[in-house]
N, C-alpha and C positions, 0 to 999 in steps of 0.2 A: 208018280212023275219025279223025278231026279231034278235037284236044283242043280244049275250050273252058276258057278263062282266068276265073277266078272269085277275085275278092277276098277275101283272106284274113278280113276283119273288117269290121263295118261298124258307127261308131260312130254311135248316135241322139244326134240332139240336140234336149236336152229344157232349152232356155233357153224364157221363157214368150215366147207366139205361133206356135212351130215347131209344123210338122206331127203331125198324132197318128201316136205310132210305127208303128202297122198302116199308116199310107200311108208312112209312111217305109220301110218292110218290102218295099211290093207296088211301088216303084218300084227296086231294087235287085234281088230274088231272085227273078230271073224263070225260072230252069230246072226249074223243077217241072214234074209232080210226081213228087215222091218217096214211096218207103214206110216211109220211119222218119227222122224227128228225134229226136235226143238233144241234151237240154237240162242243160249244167252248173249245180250248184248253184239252182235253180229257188226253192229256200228267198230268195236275195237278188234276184230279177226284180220287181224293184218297178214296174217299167213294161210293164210283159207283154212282154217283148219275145220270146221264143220264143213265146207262143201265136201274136202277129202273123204269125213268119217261116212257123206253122205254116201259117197261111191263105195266105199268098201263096204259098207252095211247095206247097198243096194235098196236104202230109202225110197222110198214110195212118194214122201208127199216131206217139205223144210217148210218148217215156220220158225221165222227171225225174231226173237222180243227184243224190241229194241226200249231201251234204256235213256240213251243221251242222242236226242237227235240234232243236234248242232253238231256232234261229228261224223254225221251221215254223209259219207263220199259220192253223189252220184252215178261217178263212174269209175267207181272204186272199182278193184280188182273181186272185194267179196263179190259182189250181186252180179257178176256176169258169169256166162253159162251155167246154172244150178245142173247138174246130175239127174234133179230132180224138179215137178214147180214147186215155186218157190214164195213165200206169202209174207208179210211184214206183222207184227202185232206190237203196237206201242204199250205199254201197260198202265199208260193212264188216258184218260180223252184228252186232254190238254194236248198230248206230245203227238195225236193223229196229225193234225192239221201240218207240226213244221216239218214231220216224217214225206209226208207227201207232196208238200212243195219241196224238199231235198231230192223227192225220187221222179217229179214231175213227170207224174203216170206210168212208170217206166213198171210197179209193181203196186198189186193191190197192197191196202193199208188197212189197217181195221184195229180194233184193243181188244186186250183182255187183260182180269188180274189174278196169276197164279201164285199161290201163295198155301204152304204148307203149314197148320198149324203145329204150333210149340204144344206141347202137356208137359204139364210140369208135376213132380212126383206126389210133391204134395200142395195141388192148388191153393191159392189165397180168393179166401174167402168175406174176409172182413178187413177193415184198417187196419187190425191189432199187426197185420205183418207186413203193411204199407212202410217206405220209408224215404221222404225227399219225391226230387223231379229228377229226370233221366233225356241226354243229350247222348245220340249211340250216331258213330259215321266216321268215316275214318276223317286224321287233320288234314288233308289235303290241302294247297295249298290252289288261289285262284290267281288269273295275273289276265288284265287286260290292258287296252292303252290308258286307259282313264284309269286304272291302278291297279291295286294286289291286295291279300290280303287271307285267313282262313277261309272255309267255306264255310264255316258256321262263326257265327257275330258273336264270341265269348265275348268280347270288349264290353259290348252292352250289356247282357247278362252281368258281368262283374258289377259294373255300376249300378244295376238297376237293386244288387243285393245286398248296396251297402246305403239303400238309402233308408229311412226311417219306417217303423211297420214289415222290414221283410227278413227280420231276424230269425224268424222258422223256418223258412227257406232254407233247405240245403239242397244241392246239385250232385251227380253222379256222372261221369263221361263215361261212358265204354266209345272205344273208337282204338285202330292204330294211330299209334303216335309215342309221345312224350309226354308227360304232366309238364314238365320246361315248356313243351311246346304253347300251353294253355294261359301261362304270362297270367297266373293267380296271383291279386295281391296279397300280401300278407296277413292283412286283417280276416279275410274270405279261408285262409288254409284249412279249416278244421272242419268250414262248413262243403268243402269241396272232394268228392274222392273219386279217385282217377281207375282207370282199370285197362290194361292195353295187352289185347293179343289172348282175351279171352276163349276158352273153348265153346265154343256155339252153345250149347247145355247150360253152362254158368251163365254165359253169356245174355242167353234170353230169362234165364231167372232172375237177373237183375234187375231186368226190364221188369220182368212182370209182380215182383216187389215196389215198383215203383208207382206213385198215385198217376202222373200221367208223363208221355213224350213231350220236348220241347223242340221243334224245328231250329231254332234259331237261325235261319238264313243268314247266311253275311252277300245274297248277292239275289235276285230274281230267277235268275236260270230255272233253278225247281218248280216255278210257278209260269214257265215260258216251253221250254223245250227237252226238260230234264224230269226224270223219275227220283222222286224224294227216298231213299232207303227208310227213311224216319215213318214214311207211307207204308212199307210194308213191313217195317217193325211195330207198329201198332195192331194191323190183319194179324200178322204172326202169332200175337199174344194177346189180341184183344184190352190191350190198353191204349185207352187215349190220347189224341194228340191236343194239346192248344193248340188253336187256328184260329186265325180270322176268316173274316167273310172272303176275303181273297184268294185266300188260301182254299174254301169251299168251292168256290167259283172253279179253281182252277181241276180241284178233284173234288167230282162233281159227282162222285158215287156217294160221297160223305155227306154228311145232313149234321144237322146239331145234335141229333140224339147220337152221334158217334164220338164226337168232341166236344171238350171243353173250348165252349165261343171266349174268343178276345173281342168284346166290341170295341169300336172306334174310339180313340183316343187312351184302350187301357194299353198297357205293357205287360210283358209275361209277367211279370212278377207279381202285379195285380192279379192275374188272376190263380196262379199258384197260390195268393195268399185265400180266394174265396174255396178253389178247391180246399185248401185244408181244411175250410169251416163245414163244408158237405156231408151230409149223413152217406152210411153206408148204403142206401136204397138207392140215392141216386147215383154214386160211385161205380156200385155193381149193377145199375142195371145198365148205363154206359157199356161196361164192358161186355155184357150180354148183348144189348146192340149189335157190336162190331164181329161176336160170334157168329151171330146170325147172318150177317152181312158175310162175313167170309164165305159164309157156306152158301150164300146166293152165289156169289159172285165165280166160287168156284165151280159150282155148275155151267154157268154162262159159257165158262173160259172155258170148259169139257166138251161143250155143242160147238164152242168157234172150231177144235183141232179137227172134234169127227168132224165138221163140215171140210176142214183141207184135205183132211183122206177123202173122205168124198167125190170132192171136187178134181183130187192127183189119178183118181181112179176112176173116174168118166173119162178126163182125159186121154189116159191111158187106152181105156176101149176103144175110144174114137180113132186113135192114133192105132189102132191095130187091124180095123176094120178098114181104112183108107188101103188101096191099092199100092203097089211098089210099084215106082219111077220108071 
């Protein structure tokens, strides 16, 4: 069988007079058809551009991952006429519920969590090549009427590392941005290092060098209507996150044996400082945990799609059997 070579990415351009993206679509993705397209974040496809790829690729069966459901339009222009049916999947349970009252029954809603692991060339295996705690997401910035601000709570973090007992602590960002952007005090410089615009490869080696992820919220969103990146950089590489019980509640896949627990009343820093005291047994079998767990989960997520081919393609028979008008 002969590989055929197919573009990684195909950027529309949408300066005015350019092609309407669905022609821009049917002259690029000609190997159709296919039985399932999966559409990242579909909540920000302002241009339809998967419904388009769906028609030119003569899709069989669209499932939506949706991301951030508080920017889910109703009756947005994506989610009218699919090509195809057309199916929602939130990627945490939490984010079921706000997806479906934004869609209020208009499309089925359901989760999964898809998530590719990282290997890295040469695994860590023990402390010896652990180093610090790790904050990855881009600086974005949040803005509501009650205020603004990053989406991750540096401000706290700073403080919390300059108080008395967290001198071992040190931090690692990877994210787009600035180090400027990050407002390091001075005293904190040496224990802080920045990384922006890293290649995915270095990227998740970072990570996985690191003893565990730090969410830092600067806002609820993640634990309300939104998918934490921080959530699938941990599956990705099997290192843990701090969490509290909140945070468990909210991704509810996760148990303690995946995370390092914040109880009530500690702060990250607290518990960054018990992490470093950890043997390796329990470090890595943590991480072990969330291996296994991935590979559960990606099963699950592999039954949800067959079931939408499934389900596009009963349809279809039905729809062919029925008499013309």
């Amino acid at each position: 069988m002969c590989a055929k070579s197919v573009r990684h990415y195909l950027a529309l351009d949408t300066t005015p007079g350019a092609p309407a993206p669905a022609d821009q679509m049917l002259w690029e993705l000609t190997w159709g058809p296919i039985d399932l397209l999966v559409c990242i974040s579909p909540e920000l496809d302002h241009q339809r551009g998967c419904l388009a790829a769906a028609a030119a690729l003569h899709a069989g069966a669209i499932v939506g991952l949706v991301h951030r459901a508080d920017l889910i339009r109703p009756n947005g222009r994506y989610f009218s006429e699919p090509p195809a049916p057309l199916s929602l999947l939130a990627l945490s349970p939490h984010v079921v519920e706000p997806v479906r009252k934004r869609m209020k029954g208009f499309l089925t809603v359901g989760w999964a969590m898809l998530v590719a692991p990282f290997e890295p060339a040469q695994p860590c295996t023990s402390r010896a090549c652990l180093q610090g705690f790790t904050v990855q997401g881009s600086l974005r910035k949040w803005s509501t009427g009650s205020g603004s601000g990053l989406i991750r709570n540096f401000t706290s973090l700073w403080e919390q590392l300059q108080r008395p007992g967290a001198e071992r602590v040190n931090i690692t960002v990877l994210g787009k941005g600035s180090r400027a952007d990050l407002d390091i005090p001075p005293q904190l410089d040496s224990r802080v290092e920045f990384y922006g615009g890293l290649p995915y490869p270095a990227f998740w080696q970072k990570v996985c060098t690191s003893y565990a992820l730090i969410p830092a919220f600067g806002n609820n969103q993640y634990l309300t209507t939104r998918l934490s990146s921080t959530v699938l950089a941990s599956l990705t590489t099997c290192v843990p996150i701090i969490a509290t019980r909140e945070f468990l509640d909210a991704y509810s896949f996760l148990s303690e044996d995946h995370v390092f627990l914040q109880y009530p009343g500690e702060r990250e820093a607290n518990v960054m400082r018990r992490v470093l005291e950890l043997d390796d047994a329990t470090i890595f079998g943590k991480r072990r945990a969330l291996c296994a767990l991935r590979q559960r989960l990606g099963q699950q997520a592999a039954a949800v799609l067959r079931g939408a081919v499934s389900v596009a393609r009963a349809k279809s028979a039905l729809t062919q059997l029925q008499p013309a008008a």
